[in-house]
N, C-alpha and C positions, 0 to 999 in steps of 0.2 A: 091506144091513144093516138087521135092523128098529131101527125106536127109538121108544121108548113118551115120553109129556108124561103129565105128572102134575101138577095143581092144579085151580085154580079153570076154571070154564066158559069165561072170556073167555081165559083161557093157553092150554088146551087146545086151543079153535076155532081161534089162532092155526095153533099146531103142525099142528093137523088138514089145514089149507090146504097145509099144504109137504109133507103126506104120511104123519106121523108117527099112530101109532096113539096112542089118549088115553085117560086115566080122570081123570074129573071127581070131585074131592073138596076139601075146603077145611076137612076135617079132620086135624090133623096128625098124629095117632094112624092114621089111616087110611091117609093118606099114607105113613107109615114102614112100615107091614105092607105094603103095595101095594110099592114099592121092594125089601122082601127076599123077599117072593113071587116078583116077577119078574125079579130080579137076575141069573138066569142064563140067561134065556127072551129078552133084546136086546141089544143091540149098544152101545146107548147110552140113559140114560134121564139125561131134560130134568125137571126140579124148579120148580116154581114158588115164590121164596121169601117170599113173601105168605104161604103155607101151612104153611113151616114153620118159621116165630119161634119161639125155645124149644128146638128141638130140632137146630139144625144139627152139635152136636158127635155127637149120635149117627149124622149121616146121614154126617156126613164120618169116625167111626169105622168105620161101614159099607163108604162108599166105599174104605176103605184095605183091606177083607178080599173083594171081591168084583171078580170081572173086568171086566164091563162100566165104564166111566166113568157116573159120575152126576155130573152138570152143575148145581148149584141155580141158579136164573138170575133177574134181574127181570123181570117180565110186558114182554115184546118191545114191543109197541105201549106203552107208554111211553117205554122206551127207542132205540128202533131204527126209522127211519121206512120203510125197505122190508126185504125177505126178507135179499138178499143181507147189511144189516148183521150178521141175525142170524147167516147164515152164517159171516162174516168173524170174529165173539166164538166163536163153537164152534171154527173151526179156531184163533182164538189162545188160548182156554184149551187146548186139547188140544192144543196145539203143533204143528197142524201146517201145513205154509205152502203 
């Protein structure tokens, strides 16, 4: 499954490391075009929500009309001290165990 990260340079990098393909933006406008450009091009697409204050109802109206899951998430190295936590938050929002 591809899966695209989307925000700032240090969210990105994270993502980049576990594999995940990235676009570096930190504008939120940008962001929101980037997400329905390729909404149907991955499998899963990771949100940085640093990037997008202001706008989460339009992305979670988004996420309700589009197949892929989009994830908005806090920048991991904040939250999460190794990979696998972040993998453990992706399988328990997406429910799966």
């Amino acid at each position: 499954m591809k899966v695209l990260a989307i925000g700032s340079e240090k969210f990105v990098t994270f993502f980049r490391l576990l594999g995940f393909i990235g676009y570096e933006s930190e504008d939120k406008n940008d962001v929101y075009n980037q997400i329905k450009a390729n909404a149907t091009r991955y499998g899963l697409i990771v949100v940085d929500r640093s990037v997008v204050k202001g706008i989460e109802s339009e992305i979670n109206e988004l996420s309700m009309n589009v197949e892929p899951p989009i994830l908005v998430l806090d920048p991991p190295y904040n939250v999460y001290e190794t990979a696998s936590g972040v993998e453990n938050e992706v399988k328990r929002v997406m429910k799966v165990f």
